[in-house]
C-alpha positions as CSV (number, residue, x, y, z in Angstrom):
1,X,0.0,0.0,0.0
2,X,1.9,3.1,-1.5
3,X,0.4,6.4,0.9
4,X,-0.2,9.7,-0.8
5,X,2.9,9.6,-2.8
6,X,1.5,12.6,-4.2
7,X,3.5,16.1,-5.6
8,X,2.0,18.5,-2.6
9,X,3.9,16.5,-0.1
10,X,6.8,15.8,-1.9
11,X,10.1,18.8,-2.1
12,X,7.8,21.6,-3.8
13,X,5.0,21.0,-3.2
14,X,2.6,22.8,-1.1
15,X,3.1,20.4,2.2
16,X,6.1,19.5,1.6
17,X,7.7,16.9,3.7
18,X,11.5,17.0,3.7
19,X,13.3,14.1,1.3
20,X,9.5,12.9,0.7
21,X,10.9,12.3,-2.9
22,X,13.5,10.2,-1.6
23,X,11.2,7.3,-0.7
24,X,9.9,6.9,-4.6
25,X,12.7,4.7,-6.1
26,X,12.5,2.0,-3.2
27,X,8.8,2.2,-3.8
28,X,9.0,1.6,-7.8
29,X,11.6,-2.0,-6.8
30,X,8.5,-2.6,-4.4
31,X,5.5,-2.0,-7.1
32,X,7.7,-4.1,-9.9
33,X,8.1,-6.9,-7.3
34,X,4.5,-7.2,-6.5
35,X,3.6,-6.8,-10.2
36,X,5.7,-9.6,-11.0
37,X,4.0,-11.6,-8.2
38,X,0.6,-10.9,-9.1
39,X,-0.3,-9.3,-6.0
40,X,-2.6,-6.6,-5.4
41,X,-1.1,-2.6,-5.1
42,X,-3.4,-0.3,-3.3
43,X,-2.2,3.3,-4.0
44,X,-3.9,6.2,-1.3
45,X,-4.2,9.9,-2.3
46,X,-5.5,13.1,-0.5
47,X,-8.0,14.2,-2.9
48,X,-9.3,17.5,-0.7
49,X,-12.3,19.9,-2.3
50,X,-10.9,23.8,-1.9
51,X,-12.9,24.1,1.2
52,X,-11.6,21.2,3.2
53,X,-11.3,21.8,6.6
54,X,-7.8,20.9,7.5
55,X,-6.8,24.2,5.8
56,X,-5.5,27.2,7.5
57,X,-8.4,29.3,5.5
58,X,-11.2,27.0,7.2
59,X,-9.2,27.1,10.8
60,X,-7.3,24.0,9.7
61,X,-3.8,23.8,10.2
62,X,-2.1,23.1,7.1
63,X,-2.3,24.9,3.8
64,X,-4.0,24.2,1.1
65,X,-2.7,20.8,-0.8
66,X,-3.6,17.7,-2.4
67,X,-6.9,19.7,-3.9
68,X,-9.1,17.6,-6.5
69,X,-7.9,18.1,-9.7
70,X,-4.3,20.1,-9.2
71,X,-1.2,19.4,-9.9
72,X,-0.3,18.8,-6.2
73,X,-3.0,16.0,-6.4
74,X,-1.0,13.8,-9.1
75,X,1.1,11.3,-7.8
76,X,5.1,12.0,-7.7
77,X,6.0,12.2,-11.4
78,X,8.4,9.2,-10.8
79,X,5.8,7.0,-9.2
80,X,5.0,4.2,-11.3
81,X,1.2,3.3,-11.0
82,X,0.8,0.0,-12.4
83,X,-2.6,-0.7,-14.4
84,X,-5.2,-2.5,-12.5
85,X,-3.4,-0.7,-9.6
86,X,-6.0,0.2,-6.6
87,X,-6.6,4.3,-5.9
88,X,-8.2,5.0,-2.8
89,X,-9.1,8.7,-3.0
90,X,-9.6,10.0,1.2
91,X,-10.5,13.4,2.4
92,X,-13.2,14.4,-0.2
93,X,-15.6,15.7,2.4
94,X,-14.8,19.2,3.2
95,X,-16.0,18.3,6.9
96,X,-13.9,15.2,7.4
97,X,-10.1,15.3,7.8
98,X,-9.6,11.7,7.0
99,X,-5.5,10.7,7.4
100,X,-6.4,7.0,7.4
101,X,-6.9,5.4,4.0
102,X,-9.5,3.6,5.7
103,X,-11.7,6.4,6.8
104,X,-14.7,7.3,4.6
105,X,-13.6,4.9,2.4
106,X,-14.2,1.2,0.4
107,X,-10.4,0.1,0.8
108,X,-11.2,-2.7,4.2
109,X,-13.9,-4.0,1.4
110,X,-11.3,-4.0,-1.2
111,X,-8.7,-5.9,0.8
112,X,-11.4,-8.5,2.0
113,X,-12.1,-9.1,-1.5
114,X,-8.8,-9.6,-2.7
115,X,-8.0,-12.0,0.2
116,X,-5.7,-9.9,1.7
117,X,-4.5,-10.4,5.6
118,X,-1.1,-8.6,5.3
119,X,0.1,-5.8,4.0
120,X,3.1,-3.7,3.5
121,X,2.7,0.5,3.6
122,X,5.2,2.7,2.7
123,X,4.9,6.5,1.6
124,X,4.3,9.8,3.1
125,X,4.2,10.4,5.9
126,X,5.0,8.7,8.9
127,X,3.6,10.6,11.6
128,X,0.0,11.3,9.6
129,X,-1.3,9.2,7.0
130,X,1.1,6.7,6.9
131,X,0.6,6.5,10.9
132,X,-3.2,6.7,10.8
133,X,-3.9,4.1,7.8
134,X,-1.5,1.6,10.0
135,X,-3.4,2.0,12.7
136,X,-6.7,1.4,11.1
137,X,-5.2,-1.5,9.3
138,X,-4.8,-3.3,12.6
139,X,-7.4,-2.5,13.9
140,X,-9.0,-4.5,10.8
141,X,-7.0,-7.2,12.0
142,X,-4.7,-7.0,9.3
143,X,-1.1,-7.9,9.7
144,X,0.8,-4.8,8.7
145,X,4.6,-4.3,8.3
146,X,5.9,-0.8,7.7
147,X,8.7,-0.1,5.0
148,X,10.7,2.3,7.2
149,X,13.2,2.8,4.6
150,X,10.1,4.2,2.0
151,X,8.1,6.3,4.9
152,X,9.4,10.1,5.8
153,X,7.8,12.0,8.7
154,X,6.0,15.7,8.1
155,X,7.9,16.1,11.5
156,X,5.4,19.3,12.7
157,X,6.5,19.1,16.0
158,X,9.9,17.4,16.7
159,X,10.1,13.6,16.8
160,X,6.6,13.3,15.6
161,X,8.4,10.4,13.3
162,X,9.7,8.5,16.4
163,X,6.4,9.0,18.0
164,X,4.7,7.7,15.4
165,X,6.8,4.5,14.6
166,X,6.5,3.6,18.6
167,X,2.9,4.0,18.2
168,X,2.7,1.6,15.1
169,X,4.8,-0.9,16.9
170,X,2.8,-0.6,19.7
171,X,-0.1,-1.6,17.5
172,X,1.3,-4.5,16.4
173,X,2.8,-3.3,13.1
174,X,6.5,-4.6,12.4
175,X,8.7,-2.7,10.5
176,X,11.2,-4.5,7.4
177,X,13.3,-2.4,4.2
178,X,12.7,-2.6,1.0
179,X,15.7,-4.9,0.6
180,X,14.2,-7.4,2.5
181,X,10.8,-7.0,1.4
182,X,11.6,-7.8,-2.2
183,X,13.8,-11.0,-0.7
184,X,10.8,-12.1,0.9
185,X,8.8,-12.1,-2.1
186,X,11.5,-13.5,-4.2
187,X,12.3,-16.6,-1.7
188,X,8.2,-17.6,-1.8
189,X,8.4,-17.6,-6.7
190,X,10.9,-20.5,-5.4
């Protein structure tokens, strides 16, 4: 599950989060391994009306980003979005923030109906969305393991990124690399 990989959070961007860009070529070894497994990629974007509430013009507090349509909407330019790949669009209501890629969303329905009991989540960032859609994944009962080598922290107040990742763990969630990830996957074609 590649989260909000999109241009508003990466350098640039709008809500930029420091070296967000950095996590998109461990993701694309990721996508091509599970594309050559067959498995299922579930991409999450922040797709906000102009309105949405979690902007500092509505008593939010971040600025504007990730609105429907714009440029800062698009996934990272490098990002390669397979076809058949899964978009989970979140935070569509101007009245609901909506981190999780769970919340006001299809995507637990989704997973169920691709059989899935695991996943692996990787993108931006680590102390929001990234945090948030772990969360809710275990709460699902899903095992989750975090790519902490494709996830960057927002880092709004410091060690957000530390506090998040203790709060994952806490969860349940484990944490692997993308190295190993893509060893795991090859060892089970054998």
């Amino acid at each position: 599950m590649v989260v909000d990989v999109q241009r508003d959070f990466c350098p640039g961007g709008a809500l930029a989060v420091k070296d967000g860009d950095e996590v998109v070529p461990g993701i694309n070894k990721i996508i091509k391994a599970f594309g050559q497994d067959g498995l299922p990629i579930f991409f999450t974007r922040d797709w906000h009306p102009a309105d949405h509430l979690s902007f500092k013009s509505q008593g939010g507090i971040w600025p504007p980003h990730c609105v429907q349509g714009t440029v800062g909407a698009e996934f990272h330019p490098s990002l390669k979005v397979p076809l058949g790949a899964v978009v989970i669009s979140k935070g569509y209501d101007s009245d609901v923030e909506a981190y999780s890629g769970f919340q006001g969303t299809d995507l637990e329905e989704r997973l169920r109906k691709f059989g899935v009991s695991e996943i692996f989540i990787c993108g931006l960032a680590t102390d929001y969305c990234v945090k948030e859609t772990t969360l809710d994944a275990r709460h699902a009962g899903l095992a989750v393991e975090v790519v902490q080598d494709c996830v960057r922290a927002v880092e709004a107040k410091p060690h957000d990124g530390e506090k998040a990742i203790t709060a994952m763990l806490t969860a349940g969630a484990t944490m692997t690399t993308s190295s190993s990830l893509i060893k795991k996957l090859a060892s089970t074609q054998q």
